[in-house]
Backbone and ligand atoms as CSV (ligand in chain L), in Angstrom:
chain,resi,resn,atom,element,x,y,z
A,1,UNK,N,N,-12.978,15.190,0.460
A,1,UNK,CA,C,-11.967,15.655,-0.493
A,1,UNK,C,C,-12.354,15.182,-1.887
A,2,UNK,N,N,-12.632,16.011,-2.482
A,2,UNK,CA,C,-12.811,16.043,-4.033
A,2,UNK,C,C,-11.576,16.059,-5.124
A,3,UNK,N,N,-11.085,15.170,-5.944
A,3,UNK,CA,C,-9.591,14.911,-6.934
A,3,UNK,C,C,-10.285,14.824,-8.449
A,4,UNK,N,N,-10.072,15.779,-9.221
A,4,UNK,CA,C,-10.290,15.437,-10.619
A,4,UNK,C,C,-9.452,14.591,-11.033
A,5,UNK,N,N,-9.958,13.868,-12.633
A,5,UNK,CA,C,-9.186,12.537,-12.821
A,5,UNK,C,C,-7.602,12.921,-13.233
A,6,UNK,N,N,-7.482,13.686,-13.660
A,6,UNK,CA,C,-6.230,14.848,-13.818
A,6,UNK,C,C,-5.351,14.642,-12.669
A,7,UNK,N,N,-6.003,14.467,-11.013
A,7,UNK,CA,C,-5.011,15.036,-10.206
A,7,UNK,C,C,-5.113,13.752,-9.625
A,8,UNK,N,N,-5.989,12.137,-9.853
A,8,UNK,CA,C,-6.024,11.550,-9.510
A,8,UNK,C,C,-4.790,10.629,-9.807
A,9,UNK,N,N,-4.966,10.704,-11.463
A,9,UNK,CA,C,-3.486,10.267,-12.113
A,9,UNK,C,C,-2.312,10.626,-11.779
A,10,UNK,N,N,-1.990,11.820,-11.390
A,10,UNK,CA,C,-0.978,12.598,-11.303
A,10,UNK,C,C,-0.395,12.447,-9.547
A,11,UNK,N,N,-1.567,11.722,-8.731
A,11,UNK,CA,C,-1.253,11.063,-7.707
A,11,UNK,C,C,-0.868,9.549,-7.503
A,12,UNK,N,N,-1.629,8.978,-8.715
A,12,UNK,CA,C,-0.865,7.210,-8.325
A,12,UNK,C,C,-0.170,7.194,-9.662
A,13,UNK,N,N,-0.066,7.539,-10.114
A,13,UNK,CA,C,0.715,6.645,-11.232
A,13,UNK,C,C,2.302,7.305,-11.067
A,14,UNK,N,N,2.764,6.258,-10.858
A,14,UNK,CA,C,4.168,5.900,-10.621
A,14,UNK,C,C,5.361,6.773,-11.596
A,15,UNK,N,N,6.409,6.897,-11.434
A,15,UNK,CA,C,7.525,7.607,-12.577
A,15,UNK,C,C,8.447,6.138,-12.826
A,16,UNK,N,N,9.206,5.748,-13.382
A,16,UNK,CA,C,10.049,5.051,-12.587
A,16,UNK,C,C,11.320,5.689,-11.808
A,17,UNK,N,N,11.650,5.173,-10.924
A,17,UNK,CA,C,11.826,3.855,-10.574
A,17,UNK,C,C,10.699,3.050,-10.202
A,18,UNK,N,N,9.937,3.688,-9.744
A,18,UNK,CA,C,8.209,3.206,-9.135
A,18,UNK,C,C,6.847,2.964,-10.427
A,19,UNK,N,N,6.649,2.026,-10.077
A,19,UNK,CA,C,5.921,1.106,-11.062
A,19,UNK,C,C,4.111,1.070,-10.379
A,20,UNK,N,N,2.945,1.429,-11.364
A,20,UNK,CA,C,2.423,1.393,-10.968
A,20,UNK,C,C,1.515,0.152,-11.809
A,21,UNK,N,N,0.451,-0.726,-10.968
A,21,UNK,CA,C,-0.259,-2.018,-11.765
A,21,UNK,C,C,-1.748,-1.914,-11.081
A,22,UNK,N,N,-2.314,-2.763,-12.196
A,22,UNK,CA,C,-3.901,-2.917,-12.278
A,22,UNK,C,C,-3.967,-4.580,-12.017
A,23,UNK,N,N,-4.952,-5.002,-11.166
A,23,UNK,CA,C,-5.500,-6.527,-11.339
A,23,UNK,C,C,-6.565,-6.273,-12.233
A,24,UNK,N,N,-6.848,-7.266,-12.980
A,24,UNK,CA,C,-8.238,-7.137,-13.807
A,24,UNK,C,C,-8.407,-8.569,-13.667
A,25,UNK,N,N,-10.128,-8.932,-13.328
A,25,UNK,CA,C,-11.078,-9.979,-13.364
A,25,UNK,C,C,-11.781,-10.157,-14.996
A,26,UNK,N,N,-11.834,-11.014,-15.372
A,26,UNK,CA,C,-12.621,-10.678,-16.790
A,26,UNK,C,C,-12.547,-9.392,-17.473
A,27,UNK,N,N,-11.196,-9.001,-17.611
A,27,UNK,CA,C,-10.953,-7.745,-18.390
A,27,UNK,C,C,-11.452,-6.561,-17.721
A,28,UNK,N,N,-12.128,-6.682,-16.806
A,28,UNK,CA,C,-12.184,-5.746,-15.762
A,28,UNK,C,C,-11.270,-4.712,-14.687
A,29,UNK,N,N,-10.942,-3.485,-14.451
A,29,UNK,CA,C,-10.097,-3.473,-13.613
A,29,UNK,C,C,-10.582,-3.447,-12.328
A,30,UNK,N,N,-10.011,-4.496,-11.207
A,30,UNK,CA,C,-10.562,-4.486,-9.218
A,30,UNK,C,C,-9.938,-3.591,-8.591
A,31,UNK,N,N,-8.706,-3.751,-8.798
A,31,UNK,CA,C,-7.420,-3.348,-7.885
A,31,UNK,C,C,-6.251,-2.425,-8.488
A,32,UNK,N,N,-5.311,-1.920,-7.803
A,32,UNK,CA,C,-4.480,-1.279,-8.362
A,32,UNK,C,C,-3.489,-0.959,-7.176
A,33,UNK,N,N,-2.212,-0.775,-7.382
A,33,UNK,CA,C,-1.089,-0.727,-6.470
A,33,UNK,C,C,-0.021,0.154,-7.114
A,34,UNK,N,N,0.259,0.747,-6.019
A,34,UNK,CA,C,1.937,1.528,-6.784
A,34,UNK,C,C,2.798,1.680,-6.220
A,35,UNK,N,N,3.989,1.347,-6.176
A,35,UNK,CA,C,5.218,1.192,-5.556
A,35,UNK,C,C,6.610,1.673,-5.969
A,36,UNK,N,N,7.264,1.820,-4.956
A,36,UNK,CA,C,8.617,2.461,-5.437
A,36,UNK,C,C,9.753,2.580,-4.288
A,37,UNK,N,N,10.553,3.693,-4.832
A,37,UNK,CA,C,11.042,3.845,-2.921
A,37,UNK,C,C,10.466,4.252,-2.115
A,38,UNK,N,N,10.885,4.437,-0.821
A,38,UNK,CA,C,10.494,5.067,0.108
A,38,UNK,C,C,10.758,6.505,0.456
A,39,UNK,N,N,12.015,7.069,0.074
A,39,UNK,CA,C,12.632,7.646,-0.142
A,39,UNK,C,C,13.670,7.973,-0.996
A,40,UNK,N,N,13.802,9.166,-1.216
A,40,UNK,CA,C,14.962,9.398,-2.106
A,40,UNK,C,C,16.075,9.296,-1.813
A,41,UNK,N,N,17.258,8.632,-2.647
A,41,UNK,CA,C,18.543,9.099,-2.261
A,41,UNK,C,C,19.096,8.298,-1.111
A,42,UNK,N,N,19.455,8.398,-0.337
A,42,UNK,CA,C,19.849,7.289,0.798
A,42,UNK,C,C,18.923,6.548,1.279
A,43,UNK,N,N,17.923,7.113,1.175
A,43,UNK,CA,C,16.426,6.036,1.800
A,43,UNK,C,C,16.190,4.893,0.780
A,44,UNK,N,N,16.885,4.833,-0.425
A,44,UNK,CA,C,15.978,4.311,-1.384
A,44,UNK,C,C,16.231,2.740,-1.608
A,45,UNK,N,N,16.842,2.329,-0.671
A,45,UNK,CA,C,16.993,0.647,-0.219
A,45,UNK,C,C,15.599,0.236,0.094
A,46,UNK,N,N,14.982,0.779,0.503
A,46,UNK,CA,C,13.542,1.307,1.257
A,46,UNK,C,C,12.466,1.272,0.299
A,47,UNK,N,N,11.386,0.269,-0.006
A,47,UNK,CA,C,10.495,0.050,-0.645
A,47,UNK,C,C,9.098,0.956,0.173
A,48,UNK,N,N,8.342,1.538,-1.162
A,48,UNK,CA,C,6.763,1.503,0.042
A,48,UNK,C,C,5.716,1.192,-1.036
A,49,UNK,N,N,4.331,1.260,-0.617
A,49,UNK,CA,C,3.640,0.739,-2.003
A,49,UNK,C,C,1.971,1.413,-1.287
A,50,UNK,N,N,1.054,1.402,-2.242
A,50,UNK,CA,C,-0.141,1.701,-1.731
A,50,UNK,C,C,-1.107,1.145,-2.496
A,51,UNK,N,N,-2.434,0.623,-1.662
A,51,UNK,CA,C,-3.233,-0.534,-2.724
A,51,UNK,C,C,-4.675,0.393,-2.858
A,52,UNK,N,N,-5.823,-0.112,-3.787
A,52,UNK,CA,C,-6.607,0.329,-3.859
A,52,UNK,C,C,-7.276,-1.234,-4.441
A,53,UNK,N,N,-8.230,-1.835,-3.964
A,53,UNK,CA,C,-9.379,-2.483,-4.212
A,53,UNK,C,C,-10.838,-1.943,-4.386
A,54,UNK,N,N,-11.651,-2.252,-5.409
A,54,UNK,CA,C,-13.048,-1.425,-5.789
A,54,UNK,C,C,-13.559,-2.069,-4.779
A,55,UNK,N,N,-14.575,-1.182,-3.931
A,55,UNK,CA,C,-15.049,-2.168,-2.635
A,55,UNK,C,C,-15.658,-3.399,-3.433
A,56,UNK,N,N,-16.885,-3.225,-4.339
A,56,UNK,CA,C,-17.338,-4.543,-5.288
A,56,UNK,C,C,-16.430,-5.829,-5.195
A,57,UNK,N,N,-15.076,-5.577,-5.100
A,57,UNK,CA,C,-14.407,-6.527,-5.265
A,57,UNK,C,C,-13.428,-7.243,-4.424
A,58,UNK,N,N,-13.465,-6.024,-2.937
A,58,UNK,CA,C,-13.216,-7.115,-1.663
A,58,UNK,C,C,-13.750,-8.420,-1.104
A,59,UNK,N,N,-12.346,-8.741,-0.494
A,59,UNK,CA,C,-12.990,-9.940,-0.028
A,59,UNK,C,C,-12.653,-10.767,-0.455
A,60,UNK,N,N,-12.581,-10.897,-1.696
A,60,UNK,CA,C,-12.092,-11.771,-2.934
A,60,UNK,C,C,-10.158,-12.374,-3.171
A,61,UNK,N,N,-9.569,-11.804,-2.475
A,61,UNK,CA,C,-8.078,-12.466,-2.476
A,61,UNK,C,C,-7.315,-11.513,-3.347
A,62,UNK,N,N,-7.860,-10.111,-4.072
A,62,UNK,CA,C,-7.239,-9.599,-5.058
A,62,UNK,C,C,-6.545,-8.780,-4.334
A,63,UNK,N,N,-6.310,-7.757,-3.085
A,63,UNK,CA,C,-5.756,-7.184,-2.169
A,63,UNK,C,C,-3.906,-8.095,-2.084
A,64,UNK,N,N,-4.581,-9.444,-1.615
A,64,UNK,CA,C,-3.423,-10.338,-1.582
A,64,UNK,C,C,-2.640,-10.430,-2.687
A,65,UNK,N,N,-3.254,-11.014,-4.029
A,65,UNK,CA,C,-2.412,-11.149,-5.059
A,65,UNK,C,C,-1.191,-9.639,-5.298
A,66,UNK,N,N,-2.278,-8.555,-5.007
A,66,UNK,CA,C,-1.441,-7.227,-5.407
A,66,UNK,C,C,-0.481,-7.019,-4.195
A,67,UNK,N,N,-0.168,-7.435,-3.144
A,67,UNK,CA,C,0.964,-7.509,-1.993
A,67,UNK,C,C,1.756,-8.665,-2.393
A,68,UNK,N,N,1.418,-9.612,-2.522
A,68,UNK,CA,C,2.602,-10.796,-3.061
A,68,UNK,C,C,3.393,-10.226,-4.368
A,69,UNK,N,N,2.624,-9.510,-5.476
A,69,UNK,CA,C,3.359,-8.806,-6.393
A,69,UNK,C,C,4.626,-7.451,-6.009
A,70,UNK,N,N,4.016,-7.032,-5.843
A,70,UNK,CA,C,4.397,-5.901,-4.806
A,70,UNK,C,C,6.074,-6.464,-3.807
A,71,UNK,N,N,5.872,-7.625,-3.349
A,71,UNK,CA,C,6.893,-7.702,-2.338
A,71,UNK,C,C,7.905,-8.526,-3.334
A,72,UNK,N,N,7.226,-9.597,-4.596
A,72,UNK,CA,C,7.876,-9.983,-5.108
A,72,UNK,C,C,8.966,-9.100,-6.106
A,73,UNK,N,N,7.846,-8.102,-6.356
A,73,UNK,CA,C,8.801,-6.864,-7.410
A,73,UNK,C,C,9.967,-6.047,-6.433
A,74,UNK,N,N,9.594,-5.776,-5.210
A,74,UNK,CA,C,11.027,-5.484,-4.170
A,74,UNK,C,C,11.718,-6.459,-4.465
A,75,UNK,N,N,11.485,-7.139,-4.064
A,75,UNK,CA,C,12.812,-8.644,-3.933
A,75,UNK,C,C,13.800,-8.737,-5.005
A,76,UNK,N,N,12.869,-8.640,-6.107
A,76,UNK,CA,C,13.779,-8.672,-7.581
A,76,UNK,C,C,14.856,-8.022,-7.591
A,77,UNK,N,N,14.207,-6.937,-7.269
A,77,UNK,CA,C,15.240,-5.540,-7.600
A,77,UNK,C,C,15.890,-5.144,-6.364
A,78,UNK,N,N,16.139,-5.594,-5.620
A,78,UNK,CA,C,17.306,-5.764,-4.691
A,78,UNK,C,C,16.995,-5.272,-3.409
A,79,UNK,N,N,15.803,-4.397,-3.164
A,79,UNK,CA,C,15.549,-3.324,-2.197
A,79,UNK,C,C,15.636,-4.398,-0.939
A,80,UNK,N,N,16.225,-3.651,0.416
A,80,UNK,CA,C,16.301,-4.375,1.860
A,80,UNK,C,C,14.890,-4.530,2.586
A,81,UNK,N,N,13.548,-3.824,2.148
A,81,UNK,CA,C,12.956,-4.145,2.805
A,81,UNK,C,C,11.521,-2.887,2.856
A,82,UNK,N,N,10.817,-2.756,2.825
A,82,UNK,CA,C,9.240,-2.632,2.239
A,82,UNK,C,C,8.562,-1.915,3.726
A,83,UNK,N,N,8.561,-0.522,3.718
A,83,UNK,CA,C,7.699,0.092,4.886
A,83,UNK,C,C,6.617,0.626,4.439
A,84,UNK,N,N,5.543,0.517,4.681
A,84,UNK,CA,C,4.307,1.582,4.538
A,84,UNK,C,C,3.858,2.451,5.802
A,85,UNK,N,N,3.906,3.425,5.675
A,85,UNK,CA,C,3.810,5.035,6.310
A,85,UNK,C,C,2.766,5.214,6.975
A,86,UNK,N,N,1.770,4.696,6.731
A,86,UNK,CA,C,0.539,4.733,7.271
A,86,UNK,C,C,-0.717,4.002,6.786
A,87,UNK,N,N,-0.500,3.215,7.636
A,87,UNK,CA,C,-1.842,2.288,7.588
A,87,UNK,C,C,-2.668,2.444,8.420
A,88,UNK,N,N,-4.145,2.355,8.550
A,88,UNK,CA,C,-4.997,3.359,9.148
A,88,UNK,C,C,-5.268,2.011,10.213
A,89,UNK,N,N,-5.146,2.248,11.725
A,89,UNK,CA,C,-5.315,1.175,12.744
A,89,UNK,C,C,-6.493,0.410,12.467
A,90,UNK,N,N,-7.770,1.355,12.663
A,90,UNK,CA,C,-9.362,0.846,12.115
A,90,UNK,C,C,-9.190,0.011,11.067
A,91,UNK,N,N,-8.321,-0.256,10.165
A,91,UNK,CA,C,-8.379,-0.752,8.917
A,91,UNK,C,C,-8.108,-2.132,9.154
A,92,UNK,N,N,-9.146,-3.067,9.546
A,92,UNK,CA,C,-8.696,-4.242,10.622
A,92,UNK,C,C,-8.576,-5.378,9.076
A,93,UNK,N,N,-9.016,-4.863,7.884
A,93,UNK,CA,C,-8.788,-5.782,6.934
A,93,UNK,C,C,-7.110,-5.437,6.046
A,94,UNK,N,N,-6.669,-4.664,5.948
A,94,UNK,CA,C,-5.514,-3.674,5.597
A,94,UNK,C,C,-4.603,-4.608,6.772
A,95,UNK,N,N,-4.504,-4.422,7.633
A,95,UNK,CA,C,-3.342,-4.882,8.920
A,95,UNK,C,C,-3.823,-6.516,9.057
A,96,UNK,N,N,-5.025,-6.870,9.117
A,96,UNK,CA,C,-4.730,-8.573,8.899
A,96,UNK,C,C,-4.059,-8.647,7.526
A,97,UNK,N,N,-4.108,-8.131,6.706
A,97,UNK,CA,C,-3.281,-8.347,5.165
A,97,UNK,C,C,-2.189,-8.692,5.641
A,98,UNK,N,N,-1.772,-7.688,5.778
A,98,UNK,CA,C,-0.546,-7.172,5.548
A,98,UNK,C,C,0.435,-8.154,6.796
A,99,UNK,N,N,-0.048,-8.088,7.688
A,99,UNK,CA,C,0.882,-8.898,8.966
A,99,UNK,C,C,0.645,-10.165,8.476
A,100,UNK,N,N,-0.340,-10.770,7.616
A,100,UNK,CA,C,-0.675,-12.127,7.397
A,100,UNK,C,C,0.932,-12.390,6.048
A,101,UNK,N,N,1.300,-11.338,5.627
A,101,UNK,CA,C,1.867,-11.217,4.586
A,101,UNK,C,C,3.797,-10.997,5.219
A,102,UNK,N,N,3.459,-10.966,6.281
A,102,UNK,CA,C,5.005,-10.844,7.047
A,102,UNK,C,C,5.364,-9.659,7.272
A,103,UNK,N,N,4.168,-8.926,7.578
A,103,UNK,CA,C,4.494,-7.089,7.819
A,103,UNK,C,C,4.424,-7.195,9.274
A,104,UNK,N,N,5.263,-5.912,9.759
A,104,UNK,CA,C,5.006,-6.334,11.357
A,104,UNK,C,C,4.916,-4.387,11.882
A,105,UNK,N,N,4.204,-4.588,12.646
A,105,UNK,CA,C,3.693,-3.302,13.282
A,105,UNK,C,C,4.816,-2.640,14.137
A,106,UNK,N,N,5.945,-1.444,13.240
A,106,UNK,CA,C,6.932,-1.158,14.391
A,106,UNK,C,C,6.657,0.345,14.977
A,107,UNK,N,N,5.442,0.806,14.754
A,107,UNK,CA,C,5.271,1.620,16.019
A,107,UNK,C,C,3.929,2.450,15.058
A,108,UNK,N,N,3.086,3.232,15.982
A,108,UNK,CA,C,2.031,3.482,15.825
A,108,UNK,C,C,1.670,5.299,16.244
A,109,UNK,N,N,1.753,6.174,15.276
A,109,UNK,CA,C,1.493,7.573,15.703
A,109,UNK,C,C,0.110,7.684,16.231
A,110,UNK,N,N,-0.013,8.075,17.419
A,110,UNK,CA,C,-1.190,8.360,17.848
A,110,UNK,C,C,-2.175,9.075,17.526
A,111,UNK,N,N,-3.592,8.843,17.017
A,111,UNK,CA,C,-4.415,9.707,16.762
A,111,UNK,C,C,-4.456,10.480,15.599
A,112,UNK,N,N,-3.552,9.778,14.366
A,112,UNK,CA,C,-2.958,11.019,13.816
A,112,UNK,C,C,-3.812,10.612,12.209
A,113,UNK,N,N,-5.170,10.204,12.260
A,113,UNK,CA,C,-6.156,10.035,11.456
A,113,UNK,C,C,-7.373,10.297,11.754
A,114,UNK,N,N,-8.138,11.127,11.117
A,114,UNK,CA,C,-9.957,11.051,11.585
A,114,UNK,C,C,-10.057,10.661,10.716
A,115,UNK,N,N,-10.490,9.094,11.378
A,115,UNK,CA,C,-11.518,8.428,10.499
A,115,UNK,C,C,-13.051,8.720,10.903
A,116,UNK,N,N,-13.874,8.971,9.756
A,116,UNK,CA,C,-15.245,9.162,9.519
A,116,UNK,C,C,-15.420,8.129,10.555
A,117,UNK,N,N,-15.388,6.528,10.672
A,117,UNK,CA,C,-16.078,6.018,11.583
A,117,UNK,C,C,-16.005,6.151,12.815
A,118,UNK,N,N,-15.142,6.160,12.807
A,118,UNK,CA,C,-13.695,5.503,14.614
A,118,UNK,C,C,-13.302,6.909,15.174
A,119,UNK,N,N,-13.499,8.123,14.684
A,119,UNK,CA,C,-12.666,9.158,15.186
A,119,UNK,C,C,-11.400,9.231,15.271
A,120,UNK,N,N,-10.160,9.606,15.845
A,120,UNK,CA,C,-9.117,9.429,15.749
A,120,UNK,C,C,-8.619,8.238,15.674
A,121,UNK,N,N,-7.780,7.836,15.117
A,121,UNK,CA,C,-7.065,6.794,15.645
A,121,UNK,C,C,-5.356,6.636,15.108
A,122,UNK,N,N,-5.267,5.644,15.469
A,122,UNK,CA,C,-3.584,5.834,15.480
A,122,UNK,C,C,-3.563,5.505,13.347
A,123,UNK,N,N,-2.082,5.517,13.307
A,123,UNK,CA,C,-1.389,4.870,12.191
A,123,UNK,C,C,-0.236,4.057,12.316
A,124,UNK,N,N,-0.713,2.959,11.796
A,124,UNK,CA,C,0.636,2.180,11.780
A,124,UNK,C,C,1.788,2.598,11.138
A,125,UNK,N,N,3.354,2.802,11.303
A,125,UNK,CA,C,4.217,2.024,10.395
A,125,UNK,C,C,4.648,0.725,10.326
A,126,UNK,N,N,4.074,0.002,8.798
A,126,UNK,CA,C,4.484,-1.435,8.912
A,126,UNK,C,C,5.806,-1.964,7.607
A,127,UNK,N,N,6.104,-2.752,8.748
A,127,UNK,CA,C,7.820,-3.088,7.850
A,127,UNK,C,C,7.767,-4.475,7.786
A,128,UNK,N,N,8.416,-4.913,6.316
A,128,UNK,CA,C,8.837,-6.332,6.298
A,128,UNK,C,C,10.735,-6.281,5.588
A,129,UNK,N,N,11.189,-7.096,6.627
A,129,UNK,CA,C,12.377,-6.761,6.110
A,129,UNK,C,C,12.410,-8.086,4.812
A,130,UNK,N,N,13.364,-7.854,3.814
A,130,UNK,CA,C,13.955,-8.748,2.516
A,130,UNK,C,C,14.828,-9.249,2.383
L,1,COA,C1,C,-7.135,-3.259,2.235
L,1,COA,C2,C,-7.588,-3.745,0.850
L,1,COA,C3,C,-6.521,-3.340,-0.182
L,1,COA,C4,C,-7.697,-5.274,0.915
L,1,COA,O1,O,-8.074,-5.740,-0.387
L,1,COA,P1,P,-8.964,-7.068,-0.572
L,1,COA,O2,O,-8.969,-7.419,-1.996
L,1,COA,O3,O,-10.274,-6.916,0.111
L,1,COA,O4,O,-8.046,-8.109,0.256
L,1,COA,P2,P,-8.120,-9.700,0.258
L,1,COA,O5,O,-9.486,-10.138,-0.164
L,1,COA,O6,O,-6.963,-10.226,-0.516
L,1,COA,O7,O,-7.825,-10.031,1.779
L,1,COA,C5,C,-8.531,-9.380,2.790
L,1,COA,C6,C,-8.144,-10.098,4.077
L,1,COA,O8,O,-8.635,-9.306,5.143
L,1,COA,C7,C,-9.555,-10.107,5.895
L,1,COA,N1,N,-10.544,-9.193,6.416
L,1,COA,C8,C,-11.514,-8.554,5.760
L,1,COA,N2,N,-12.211,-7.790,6.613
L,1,COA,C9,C,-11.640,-7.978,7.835
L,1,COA,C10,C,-11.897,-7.465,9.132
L,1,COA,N3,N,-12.885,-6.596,9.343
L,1,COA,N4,N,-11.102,-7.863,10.151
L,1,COA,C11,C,-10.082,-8.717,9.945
L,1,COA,N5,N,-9.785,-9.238,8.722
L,1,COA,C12,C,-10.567,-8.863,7.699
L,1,COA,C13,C,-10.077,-11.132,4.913
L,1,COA,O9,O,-10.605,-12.258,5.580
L,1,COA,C14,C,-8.803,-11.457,4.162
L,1,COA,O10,O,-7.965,-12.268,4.938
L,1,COA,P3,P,-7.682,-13.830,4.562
L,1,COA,O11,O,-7.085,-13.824,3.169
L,1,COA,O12,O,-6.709,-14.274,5.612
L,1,COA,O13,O,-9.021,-14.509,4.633
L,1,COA,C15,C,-8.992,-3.187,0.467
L,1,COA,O14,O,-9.887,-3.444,1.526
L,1,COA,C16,C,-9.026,-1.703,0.130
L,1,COA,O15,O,-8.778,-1.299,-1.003
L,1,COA,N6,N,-9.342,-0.864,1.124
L,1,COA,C17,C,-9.443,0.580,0.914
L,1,COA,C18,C,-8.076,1.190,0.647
L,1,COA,C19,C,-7.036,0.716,1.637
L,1,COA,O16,O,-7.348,0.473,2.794
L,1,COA,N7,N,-5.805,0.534,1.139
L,1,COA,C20,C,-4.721,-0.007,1.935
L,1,COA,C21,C,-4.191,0.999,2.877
L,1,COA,S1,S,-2.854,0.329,3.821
């Protein structure tokens, strides 16, 4: 899948209520996250968020810093509690994060990703309640 920078923007960057942020190393940008509700309208007690680390710069703890932000900016603002929609099972660095972070695995759609490596595999939904 091919995204011009046009449609790349126009995919993460946040409106508010949803806030979108950059980590930068030496004025550099690594990472980036964007968060908001989960839903509209009655759902919107309901936090979700999505990260992006430059591979160059895994490994490094910046994944973490941008989830502690992330859960800290729910908390602030009152939301009950932080689901992400799909986290890719294979993604064995993504789900140690995240469960290391108090996310917990409440159920798993089957198969419902081809990953290039792994072939199908499931997706998590992971929830931390607030
Ligand atoms: C998932 C992602 C955001 C993590 O960012 P990061 O900066 O590498 O994360 P950190 O360095 O803070 O932490 C990575 C953790 O995963 C662990 N880890 C890395 N590879 C692992 C593996 N193969 N198996 C298990 N744990 C692994 C690290 O040891 C570290 O855990 P620790 O802090 O307990 O030592 C990053 O890999 C990424 O951008 N991936 C592509 C996009 C993506 O997957 N987004 C998230 C979708 S839910």
């Amino acid at each position: 899948m091919s995204l011009t920078s046009d449609d790349a923007r126009d995919l993460w960057m946040e409106q508010p209520p949803g806030l979108t942020v950059v980590a930068e190393i030496d004025g550099k940008i690594v990472g980036t996250a964007k968060m908001g509700p989960n839903r509209p309208g009655h759902g919107d007690h309901i936090g979700t968020a999505s990260f992006m680390v430059d591979a160059t710069a895994r490994g490094a703890g910046v994944g973490r810093r941008l989830g502690a932000y992330v859960i800290d900016w729910h908390r602030r603002r009152g939301f009950e509690g932080i689901q992400f929609n799909a986290v890719v099972a294979s993604n064995a660095a993504a789900v140690h994060l995240w469960t290391s972070l108090g996310f917990e695995i409440v159920g798993t759609v089957p198969n419902a990703f081809r990953s290039p490596r792994f072939g199908r595999v499931g997706l998590h939904v992971m929830f931390l309640a607030l």
